[in-house]
C-alpha positions as a printed NumPy array, in Angstrom:
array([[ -9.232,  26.843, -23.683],
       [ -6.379,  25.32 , -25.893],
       [ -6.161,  21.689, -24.875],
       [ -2.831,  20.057, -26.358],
       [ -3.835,  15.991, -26.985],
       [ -1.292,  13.813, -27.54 ],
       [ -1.652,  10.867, -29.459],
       [ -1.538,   7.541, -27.677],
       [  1.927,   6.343, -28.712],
       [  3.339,   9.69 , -27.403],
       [  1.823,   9.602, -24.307],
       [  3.141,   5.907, -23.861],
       [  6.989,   7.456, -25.114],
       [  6.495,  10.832, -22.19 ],
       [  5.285,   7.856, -19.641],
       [  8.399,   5.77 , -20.263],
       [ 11.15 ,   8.907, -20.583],
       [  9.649,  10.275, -17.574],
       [  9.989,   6.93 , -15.75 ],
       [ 13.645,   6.981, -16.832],
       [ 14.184,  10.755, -15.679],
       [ 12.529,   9.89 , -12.164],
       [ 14.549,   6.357, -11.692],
       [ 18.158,   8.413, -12.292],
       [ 16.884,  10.976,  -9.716],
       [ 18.046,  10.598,  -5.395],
       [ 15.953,   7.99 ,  -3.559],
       [ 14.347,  10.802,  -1.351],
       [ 13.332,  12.556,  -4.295],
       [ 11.962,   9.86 ,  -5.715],
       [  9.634,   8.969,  -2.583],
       [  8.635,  13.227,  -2.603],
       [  7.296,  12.729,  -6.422],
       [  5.13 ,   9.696,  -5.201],
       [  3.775,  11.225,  -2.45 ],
       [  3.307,  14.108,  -3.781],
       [  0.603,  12.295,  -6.265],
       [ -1.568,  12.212,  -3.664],
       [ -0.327,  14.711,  -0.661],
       [ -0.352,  18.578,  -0.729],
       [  3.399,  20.065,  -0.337],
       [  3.128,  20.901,   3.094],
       [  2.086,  16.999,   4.605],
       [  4.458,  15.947,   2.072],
       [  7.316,  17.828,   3.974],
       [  5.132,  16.341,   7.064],
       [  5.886,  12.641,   6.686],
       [  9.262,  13.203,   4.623],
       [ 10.302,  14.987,   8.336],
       [ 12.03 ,  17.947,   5.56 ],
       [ 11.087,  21.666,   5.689],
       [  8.939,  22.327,   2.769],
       [ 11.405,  25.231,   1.77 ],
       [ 13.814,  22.094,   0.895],
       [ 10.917,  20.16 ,  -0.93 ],
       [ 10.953,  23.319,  -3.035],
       [ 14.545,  23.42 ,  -3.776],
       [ 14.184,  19.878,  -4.748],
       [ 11.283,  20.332,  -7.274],
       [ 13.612,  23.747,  -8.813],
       [ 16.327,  20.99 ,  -8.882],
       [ 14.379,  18.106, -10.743],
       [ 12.927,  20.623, -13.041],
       [ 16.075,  21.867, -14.407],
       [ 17.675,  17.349, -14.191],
       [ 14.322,  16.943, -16.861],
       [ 14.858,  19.795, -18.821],
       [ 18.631,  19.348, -18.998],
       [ 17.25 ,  15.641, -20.753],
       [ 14.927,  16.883, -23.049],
       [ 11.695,  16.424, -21.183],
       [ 10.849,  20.645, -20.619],
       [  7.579,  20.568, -22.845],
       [  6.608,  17.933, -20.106],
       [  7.414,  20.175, -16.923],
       [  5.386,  22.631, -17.361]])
């Protein structure tokens, strides 16, 4: 296993560009990513009341927004 650690300062730089990336991103969005911390995709699209094929499209959607800012080491 190849385990990439970052050093502390970095991590505290990829915690505050991400926080950046999410803040710019649609409210709704924003609510998926912090439920999705601690829901599975499909009881996300449960209590969002949005077919999980659109959750998808989303994620596709805010992949491309982070990489489009720099962040696509971080998306993976």
């Amino acid at each position: 296993l190849q385990i990439d650690r970052k050093p502390v300062n970095e991590l505290k730089d990829l915690a505050s560009d991400l926080a950046i990336a999410i803040s710019r991103l649609p409210e709704q969005w924003q609510q998926m990513l912090e439920l999705r911390k601690t829901h599975s995709l499909p009881r996300v699209a449960e209590l969002m009341g949005v077919p999980r094929s659109t959750l998808r499209c989303w994620i596709r959607q805010i992949a491309d927004q982070f990489e489009a800012e720099g962040l696509r080491e971080y998306i993976a």
